[in-house]
C-alpha positions in Angstrom: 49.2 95.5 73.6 51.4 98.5 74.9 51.3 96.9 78.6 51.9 93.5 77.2 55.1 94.4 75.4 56.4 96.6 78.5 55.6 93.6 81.0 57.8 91.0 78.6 60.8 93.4 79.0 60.5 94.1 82.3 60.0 90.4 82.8 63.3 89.6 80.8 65.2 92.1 82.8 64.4 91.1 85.9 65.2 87.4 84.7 68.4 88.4 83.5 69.6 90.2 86.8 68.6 87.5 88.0 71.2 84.7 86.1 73.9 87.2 86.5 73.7 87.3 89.9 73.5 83.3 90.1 76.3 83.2 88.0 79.3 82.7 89.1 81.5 85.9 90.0 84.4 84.9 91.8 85.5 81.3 90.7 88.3 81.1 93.1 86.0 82.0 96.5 85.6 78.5 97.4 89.8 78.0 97.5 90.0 81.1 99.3 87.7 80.1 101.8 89.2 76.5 102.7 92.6 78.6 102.9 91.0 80.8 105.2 89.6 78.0 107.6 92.8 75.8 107.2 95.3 78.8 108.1 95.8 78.9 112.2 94.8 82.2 114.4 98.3 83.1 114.9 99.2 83.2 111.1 96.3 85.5 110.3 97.2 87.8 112.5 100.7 88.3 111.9 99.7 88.7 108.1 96.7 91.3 108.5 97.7 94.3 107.0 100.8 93.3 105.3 101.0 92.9 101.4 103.6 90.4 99.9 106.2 93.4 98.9 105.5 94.8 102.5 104.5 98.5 100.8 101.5 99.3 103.0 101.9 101.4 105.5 99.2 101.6 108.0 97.3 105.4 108.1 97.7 106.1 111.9 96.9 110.1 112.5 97.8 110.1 115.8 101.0 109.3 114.1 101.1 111.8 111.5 100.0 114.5 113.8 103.5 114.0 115.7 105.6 113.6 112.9 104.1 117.1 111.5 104.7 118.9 114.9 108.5 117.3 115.1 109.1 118.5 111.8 107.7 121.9 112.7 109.2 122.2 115.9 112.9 121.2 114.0 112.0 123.8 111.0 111.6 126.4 113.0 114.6 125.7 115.0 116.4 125.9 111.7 115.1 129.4 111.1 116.1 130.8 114.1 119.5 129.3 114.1 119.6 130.8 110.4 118.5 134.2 111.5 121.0 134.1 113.9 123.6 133.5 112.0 122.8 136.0 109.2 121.2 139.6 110.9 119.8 142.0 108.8 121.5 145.1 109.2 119.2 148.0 109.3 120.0 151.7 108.3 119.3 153.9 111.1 116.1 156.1 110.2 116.6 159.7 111.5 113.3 161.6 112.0 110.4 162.1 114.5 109.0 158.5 114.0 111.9 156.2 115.0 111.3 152.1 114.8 
């Protein structure tokens, strides 16, 4: 009886994955599609990657990796012209160990 009750639910679950995946997820696929087949080559491509506010900005790390060296590079160009400017004026130190 124990076999019989486990094979029902198992039965029903399966048959209910089932409907929900032959149910309809995304109603407006079919519209997106025809859009998608209508729209010419040239159109696609100037729109890939862009958003309608124009906010993404593509990850590139090639990129990146030369910003972050400009920015060092200018940084510590800024430090040296700073330590220039400003030398640290050190006491003399008298002894047998001089620096």
């Amino acid at each position: 009886m124990r076999t019989i009750i486990l094979t029902a639910v198992f039965a029903s679950c399966l048959f209910g994955v089932a409907m929900a995946q032959h149910s309809d997820q995304n109603p407006n696929a079919k519209v997106a599609y025809e859009a998608y087949k209508t729209e010419t080559g040239a159109e696609h491509a100037a729109s890939m990657g862009a958003t309608i506010d124009n906010t993404y900005e593509a990850y590139d790390p090639i990129l990146i990796k030369e910003q972050r060296k400009r920015e060092r590079i200018e940084f510590r160009r800024q430090l040296r012209l700073e330590r220039a400017r400003r030398p640290r004026f050190v006491q003399p130190r008298w002894g047998w160990r001089r620096w």
